[in-house]
C-alpha positions, 0 to 999 in steps of 0.5 A: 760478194754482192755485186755492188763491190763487183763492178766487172760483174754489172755485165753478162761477160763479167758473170761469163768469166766469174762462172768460167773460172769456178767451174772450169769453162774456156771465156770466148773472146769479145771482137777486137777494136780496129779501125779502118785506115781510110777514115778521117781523124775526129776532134776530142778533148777532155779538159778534166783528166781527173774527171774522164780519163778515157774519151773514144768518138767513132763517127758512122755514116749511114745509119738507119733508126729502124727497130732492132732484130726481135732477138736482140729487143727480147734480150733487152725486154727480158732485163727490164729496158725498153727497146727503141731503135737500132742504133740505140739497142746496140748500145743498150746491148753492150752495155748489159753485155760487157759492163761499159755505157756507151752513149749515141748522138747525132751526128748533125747535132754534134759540130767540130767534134767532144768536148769533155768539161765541167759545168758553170753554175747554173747551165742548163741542159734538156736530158732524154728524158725531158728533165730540164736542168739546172747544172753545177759546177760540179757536174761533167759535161759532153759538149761538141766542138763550140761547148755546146752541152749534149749530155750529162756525162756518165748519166744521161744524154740531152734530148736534142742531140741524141739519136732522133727518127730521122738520124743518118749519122751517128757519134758512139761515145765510150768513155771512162768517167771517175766514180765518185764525180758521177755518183755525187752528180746523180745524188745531186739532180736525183737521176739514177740510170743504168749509165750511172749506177755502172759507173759509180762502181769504177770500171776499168778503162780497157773495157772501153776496147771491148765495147767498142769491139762488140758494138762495131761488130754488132752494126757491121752484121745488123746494119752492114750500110753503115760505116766508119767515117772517122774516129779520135780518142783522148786517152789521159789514164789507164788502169793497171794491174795492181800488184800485192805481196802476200805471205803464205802464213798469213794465209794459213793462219787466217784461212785455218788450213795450210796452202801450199804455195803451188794450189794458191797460184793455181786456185787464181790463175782462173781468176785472171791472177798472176801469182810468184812464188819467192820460194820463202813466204811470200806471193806476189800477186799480180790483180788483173784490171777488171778488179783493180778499180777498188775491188781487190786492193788488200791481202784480205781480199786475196786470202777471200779469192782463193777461199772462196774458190776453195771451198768454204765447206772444205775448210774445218770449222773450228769453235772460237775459244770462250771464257765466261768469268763472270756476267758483265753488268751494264748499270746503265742499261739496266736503270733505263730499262728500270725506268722505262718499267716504273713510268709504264705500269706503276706511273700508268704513263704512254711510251712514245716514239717520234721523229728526230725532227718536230714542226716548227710551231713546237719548237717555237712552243718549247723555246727553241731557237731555229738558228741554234739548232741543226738544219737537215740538208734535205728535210722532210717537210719545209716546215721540220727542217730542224734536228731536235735538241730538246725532247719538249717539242716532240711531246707537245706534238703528241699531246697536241695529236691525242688531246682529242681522244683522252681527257686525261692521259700521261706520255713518256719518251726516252731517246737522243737529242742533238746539239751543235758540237763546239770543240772538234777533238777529230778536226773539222772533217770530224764536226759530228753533232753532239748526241745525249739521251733525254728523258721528258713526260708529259701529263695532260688534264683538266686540273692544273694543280693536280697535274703538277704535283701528280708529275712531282711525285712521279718525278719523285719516286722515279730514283727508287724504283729506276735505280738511279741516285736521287735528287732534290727540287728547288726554284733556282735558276733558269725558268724552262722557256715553255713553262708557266712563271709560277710552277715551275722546279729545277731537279738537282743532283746530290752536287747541286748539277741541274739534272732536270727541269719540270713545270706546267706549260705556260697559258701562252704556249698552250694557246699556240698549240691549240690547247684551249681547255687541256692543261699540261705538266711536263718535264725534262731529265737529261738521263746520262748524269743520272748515276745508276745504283746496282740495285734500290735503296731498301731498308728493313723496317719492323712492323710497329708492336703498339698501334699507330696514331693518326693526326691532322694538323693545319698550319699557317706559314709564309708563302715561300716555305715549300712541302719540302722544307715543312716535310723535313722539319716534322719526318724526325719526329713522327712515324709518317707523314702525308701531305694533304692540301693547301689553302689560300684565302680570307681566312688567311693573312695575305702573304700566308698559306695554310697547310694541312698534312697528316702524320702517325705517332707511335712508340716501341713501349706502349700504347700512346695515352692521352696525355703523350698524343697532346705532348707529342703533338705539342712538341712538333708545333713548337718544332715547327714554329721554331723552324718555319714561324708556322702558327696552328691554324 
C-alpha cells in the first residue's frame, strides 16, 4: 500500500514493525510514559471534543536551547528537516520516529495552562514561520489559560510562544487532532507541514503515549537538568480496536486458493492481528489501533493482509474467462473521429485545445453573462474567474492570438462546456454542472463574403463525410449575440431542433477584440443531438453515355429568396447545379438581386440538339417564375 492509506507507516517504528512482521524480526519497545509523583497538576481543556480528542501537557523546567548532539541533527538533516535547537529536535525526532507531532512552547509565554478552542472569524495569529494570519471559524486553536492564540493546532505553533534562545522552561504538547478539520485548515491558509501532513492521515490516540515515552526518555539522557514540574491531559476519546467477521469462503473465492483457517490466524498475528476461528466459516478479526483509524475497516482489506503476506507470487494465476461475439460499435465515437478528419484535411481547418475558462473580454465578446455562468473557487486569473458555457470565447481568443501571424487561416475545437444544472436528480450535495460536447469553427480573412459562405459550405458537407444526419439553414429564431444582424443562419435538425448556429462576427465584437482589419466567420453545433449513421449516405450514380451540357443563367428575384430555395426549384430538373455569384445594383431594381449559377443538362437517349438545350432551358425558367417570381436577367 502507498503510504498515504498507511498512517502507522509516517514513522521510523511504524516501518520497523511492518519489516518485523514479513520477515520475522522481534520490534523492541519504545520507553513507557510515567510520570514522577511530586509534580504539580497543569490545567488543560478541549472545548471541541470532536475536534481534538487527546491534549497531554508535560511542563519541564530547566531547559537549555543548546544544539543537539551531532548524531541526532545528522538524522534530522538526512530526512530533509533542519536542525535548531535541542528542545526543538527532540521533538522533530520523535515525530520521524514514531508518526506522533508534537510541538514545544515556552513556558513563560503560556499562562494558566491550554486551552484547546476553534477560532472566531477573522483572529489573527503570527505562525513560526512568519505568516500573519487571519483565522476561520473553522480553524482549531492551542491558547493558554486566558485564550490567548499560541498555535494552529495540528499545523504550526505561533512565533511568539515557541521555544525561543533564552527559553528555560518549556510546555510538550501531544496531542491527537481529528483528520478532516486539520486538513481543510491546511487547504485553506496553503500551509502543508510535517505536522499536518501526519495528522491528515488519522493517527490513532495511544501513539501519543509513545511520544511521550521516547521524548521524555530523550531529554533525560540529552539534557539530565531538566525536569518535569507538572503535568495534565484531556482525554475525550480513544481509538479502539476494530473487530470484523470474515469467512473463509470468502477468502478462498477471492484469493483463488483455499486457507486454512489456522495459516490465516498465523499469516496475521505478526501483523498485530488477533483472529477466532468459529470452527465453521467465519474469522473474527480483531484490527489493532494503529490501523483502525480508516486504514482497515472492511473484509477486502483483511483478504489484502493476509495475500500480501503470502505472497502474491505464491497464488496461480488464472486468466479471466472472455467471449468476444461480435465487435461493439460506438456510432458516436466513431462520427466525432470522422469529424474531427473531414474539418482537419479536407476543410484544411486548425484543431485547437483551450482552457475550460477564457478571459473576460471574450466572454463579454461572445455574449456571455458572467452571472449566468459558473465561477471557480480559486481561479487562475482575476480576470478567468468563469467556466465557459460556450466554445465562442475560446475561439475568439485564439484567433485574436494568431491574427498576427496568418491572413488567412481556419480553427476548430471539439470539447465540453459547462452549465449550471437546474433540476439535482442526486440532491443538493449532488449540484454538479451541467457537461455537453460542442463543436465551434472559426475562419478568419479578409473578405467577409467569402469567409461566410466558405464557413456554409463546410458546415454543409460536414453530415456526409462526419457521418451524422444532416440538417438545414434558415434565418429563424434567436440571432447569436456575437454575431453580425445581417449573416447569420441557425442550423436545424430533420425535426426542426436548433442543432447550431453560424454568422460573421459582428463589427462590434471585432473592435473589442482588437481585430481591426481580420474579419471572421464562426459557428457552433452542439455535437451530442447530432445523430450518428453507421456509415455515409452513398449512392451509385452511372456515368452519363451522352455528353453533358453546360449553361449560365442569371436571374433576378426578390432579396429574401435564398440559394437554398433557388437550388431546390431547379436540382429536379438538370443534372447538376452550381451556385456562382450574386449581384446587387443599378442595374437591378431595389428590393432585387440578381443570381448567376451554373447547371448541366443531359439525356439517357441522345445527344442534346439545339433545339432540346432551348427547350429545357425554357422549362427551367418558367419553373422557376412559377416558384420564386424569378425573371431572366
Amino acid at each position: 500500500k502507498s503510504l498515504t492509506n498507511r498512517p502507522d507507516l509516517w514513522g521510523h517504528y511504524g516501518i520497523a514493525r511492518e519489516l518485523c512482521a514479513i520477515y520475522g524480526g522481534t520490534l523492541k519497545p519504545l520507553p513507557s510514559f510515567e510520570l514522577p509523583g511530586d509534580v504539580d497538576a497543569y490545567a488543560v481543556k478541549i472545548s471541541d471534543t470532536n475536534r481534538c480528542r487527546r491534549y497531554d501537557a508535560v511542563v519541564f523546567d530547566g531547559v537549555k536551547t543548546v544544539p543537539s548532539p551531532f548524531w541526532m541533527q545528522r538524522l534530522i538533516w538526512s530526512v530533509g528537516m533542519r536542525p535548531i535547537s535541542l528542545p526543538v529536535d527532540v521533538t522533530n525526532f520523535v515525530m520521524l520516529a514514531t508518526g506522533q507531532p508534537t510541538h514545544a512552547f515556552d513556558r513563560d509565554h503560556v499562562e494558566d495552562g491550554i486551552h484547546v478552542r476553534l477560532a472566531q472569524d477573522g483572529e489573527i495569529l503570527e505562525l513560526l514561520d512568519g505568516h500573519e494570519l487571519k483565522l476561520a471559524s473553522g480553524d482549531l486553536l492551542i491558547c493558554d489559560g486566558k485564550d490567548k492564540p499560541i498555535g494552529l493546532a495540528g499545523v504550526m505553533g505561533g512565533a511568539r510562544d515557541s521555544i525561543l534562545a533564552d527559553t528555560s522552561g518549556m510546555v510538550l504538547e501531544v496531542a491527537n487532532f481529528e483528520a478532516i478539520g486539520i486538513r481543510k485548515t491546511a487547504a485553506r491558509h496553503q500551509l502543508r507541514t510535517e505536522a499536518s501532513t501526519r495528522f491528515e492521515k488519522a493517527i490513532d490516540t495511544p501513539r501519543c503515549d509513545l511520544a511521550l515515552g521516547l521524548t521524555v526518555e530523550l531529554m533525560r539522557d540529552l539534557q539530565p537538568e531538566a525536569r518535569i514540574v507538572a503535568a495534565g491531559h484531556h482525554r475525550a476519546g480513544e481509538t479502539l480496536p476494530l473487530s470484523l467477521s470474515v469467512s473463509l469462503h470468502f477468502l478462498n473465492i477471492r484469493s483463488g486458493r483455499k486457507l486454512p483457517a489456522d495459516e490465516v490466524i498465523r499469516t496475521l498475528a505478526p501483523l498485530g492481528f488477533e483472529s477466532a476461528f468459529d470452527g465453521d466459516d467465519t474469522l473474527t478479526v480483531t484490527v489493532p489501533v494503529w490501523r483502525a483509524t480508516g486504514d482497515v475497516g472492511i473484509k477486502d482489506d483483511i483478504l489484502e493482509e493476509v495475500c500480501r503476506m503470502i505472497g502474491y507470487d505464491q497464488f496461480e494465476f488464472v486468466p479471466p474467462a472472455i467471449e468476444l461475439k461480435e465487435a461493439v460499435r460506438q456510432l458516436s465515437y466513431e462520427s466525432e473521429r470522422a469529424i474531427r478528419e473531414y474539418l482537419a484535411i479536407r476543410a484544411g481547418l486548425q484543431e485547437v485545445f483551450t482552457y475550460p475558462w477564457a478571459a473576460d473580454k471574450y466572454m463579454e465578446a461572445a455574449g456571455d453573462n458572467k452571472d449566468n455562468l459558473l465561477a471557480l473557487a480559486t481561479p487562475p486569473a482575476p480576470d478567468r474567474s468563469r467556466l465557459r458555457a460556450s466554445l465562442i470565447p475560446g475561439i475568439l481568443e485564439a484567433v485574436a492570438q494568431n491574427d498576427r501571424y496568418y491572413d488567412e487561416f481556419g480553427l476548430f475545437e471539439l470539447a465540453q462546456v459547462f452549465a449550471k444544472r437546474e433540476s439535482i436528480p442526486g440532491g443538493e450535495k449532488e449540484r454538479l454542472p451541467s457537461q455537453t460536447r460542442r463543436l465551434a469553427l472559426a475562419v478568419a480573412g479578409l473578405d467577409a463574403q467569402h469567409l461566410f459562405r466558405k464557413l456554409k459550405g463546410i458546415l454543409a458537407d460536414l453530415p456526409r463525410h462526419g457521418r451524422v444526419a444532416g440538417w438545414t439553414f434558415d434565418q429563424d429564431g434567436q440571432k447569436p449575440a456575437w454575431a453580425d444582424k445581417n449573416a447569420w443562419l441557425t442550423l436545424r435538425d430533420s425535426e426542426g431542433e436548433t442543432i447550431g448556429r453560424t454568422g460573421l462576427l459582428s463589427p462590434r465584437a471585432a473592435d473589442d477584440l482588437g481585430l481591426r482589419q481580420t474579419r471572421l466567420a464562426a459557428a457552433e453545433i452542439e455535437i451530442e443531438k447530432l445523430v450518428p449513421l453507421p456509415s455515409r449516405d452513398n449512392r451509385f450514380e452511372r456515368l452519363p453515355h451522352f455528353p453533358l451540357v453546360e449553361q449560365d443563367l442569371s436571374i433576378v428575384v426578390d432579396e429574401e429568396v435564398t440559394w437554398t430555395r433557388i437550388e431546390e426549384a431547379v436540382s429536379s430538373q438538370v443534372r447538376r447545379v452550381e451556385f456562382v455569384e450574386e449581384y446587387r445594383g443599378s442595374q437591378v431594381p431595389e428590393g432585387k438581386k440578381s443570381v448567376m449559377f451554373r447547371f448541366w443538362l443531359a439525356s439517357d437517349e441522345k445527344t442534346l440538339s439545339s433545339e432540346d438545350i432551348d427547350l429545357l432551358r425554357e422549362r427551367l425558367l418558367k419553373k422557376l417564375e412559377f416558384v420564386l417570381g424569378a425573371k431572366l436577367r
